[in-house]
Every structure is written in structure tokens, then in C-alpha cells.
C-alpha positions in Angstrom: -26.3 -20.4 18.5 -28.3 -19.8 21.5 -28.5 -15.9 20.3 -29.8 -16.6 16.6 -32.4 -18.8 18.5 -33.7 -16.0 20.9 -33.2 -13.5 17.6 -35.6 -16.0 15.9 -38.1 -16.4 18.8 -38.4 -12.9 19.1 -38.8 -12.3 15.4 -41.8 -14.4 15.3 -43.2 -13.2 18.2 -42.9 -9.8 16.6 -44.5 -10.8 13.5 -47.7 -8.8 13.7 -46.4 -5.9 15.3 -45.1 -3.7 12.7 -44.0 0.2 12.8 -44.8 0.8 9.9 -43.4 4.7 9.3 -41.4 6.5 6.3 -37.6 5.6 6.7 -34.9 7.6 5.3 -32.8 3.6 4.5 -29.4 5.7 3.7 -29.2 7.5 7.3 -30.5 3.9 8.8 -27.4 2.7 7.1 -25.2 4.7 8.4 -26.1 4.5 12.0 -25.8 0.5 11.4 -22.4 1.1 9.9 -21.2 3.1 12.7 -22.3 1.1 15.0 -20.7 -2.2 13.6 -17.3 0.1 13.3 -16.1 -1.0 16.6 -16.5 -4.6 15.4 -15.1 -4.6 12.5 -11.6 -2.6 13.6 -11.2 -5.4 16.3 -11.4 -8.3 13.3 -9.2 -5.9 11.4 -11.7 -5.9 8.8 -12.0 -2.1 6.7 -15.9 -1.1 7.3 -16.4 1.4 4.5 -20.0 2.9 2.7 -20.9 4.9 0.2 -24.5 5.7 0.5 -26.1 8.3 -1.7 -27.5 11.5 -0.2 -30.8 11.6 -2.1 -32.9 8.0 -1.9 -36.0 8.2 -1.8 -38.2 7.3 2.1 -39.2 4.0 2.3 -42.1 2.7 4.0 -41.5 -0.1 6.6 -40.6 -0.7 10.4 -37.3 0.8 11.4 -36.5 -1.8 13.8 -37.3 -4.7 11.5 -34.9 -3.2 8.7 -32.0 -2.1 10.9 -31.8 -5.7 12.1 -31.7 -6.8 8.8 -28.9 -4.2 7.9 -27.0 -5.4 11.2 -26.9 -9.0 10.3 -26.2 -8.2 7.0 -23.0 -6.2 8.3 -22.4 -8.3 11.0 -22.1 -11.8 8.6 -19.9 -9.8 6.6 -17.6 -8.7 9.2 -17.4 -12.5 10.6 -16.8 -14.4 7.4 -14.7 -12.1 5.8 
């Protein structure tokens, strides 16, 4: 609880600091996925992906979107 609160107060803090940049989302995906791939062996929970190899860039901050990947993930992993 204490870690979604200092997630929360830093996301607001963060609010009008944006990267904006183009993103390639798929390869920002997979790092997110490997990452969480560790995780999800220990809960014995299958982490599988099947991103396609020719999305189109997206514009927006990189940070801001791989944490909403990670939680994402992350929620999935700990309520399957």
C-alpha cells in the first residue's frame, strides 16, 4: 500500500514533465515483458506476447507508458 502511494505522489509530481518522443510501443512491450518474466515464473504464472513487428511510432513519454505497461503486467501476474 505504502508503494502505490509513493507511485501516486510521484506521478503527480511528474505531471507536467513529460518526454514527449516517438516510441516504438511493441519493443517497449517487450522489454516490460521480459522484465516482469522473473515475476511471473516465481507465481508460476505463463508470461507469453505476441506483438506485431510493424506498429506504427507513437508519440508520448516512454517512462510514463512503460509504467503503465508494468502495472498492467504486474496486476495480471498478481491476480491471476
Amino acid at each position: 500500500m505504502v508503494n502505490n502511494l509513493v507511485t501516486v505522489a510521484s506521478f503527480l509530481s511528474k505531471q507536467g514533465q513529460l518526454q514527449m518522443a516517438a516510441l516504438d510501443v511493441g519493443q517497449l512491450a517487450r522489454e516490460v515483458v521480459q522484465a516482469l518474466g522473473p515475476i511471473a515464473q516465481t507465481r508460476g504464472v505463463a508470461l507469453t506476447s505476441q506483438i506485431a513487428e510493424s506498429l506504427p511510432a507513437v508519440y508520448g513519454d516512454r517512462e510514463r507508458l512503460s509504467e503503465a505497461i508494468y502495472h498492467l503486467l504486474h496486476n495480471a501476474i498478481k491476480f491471476n
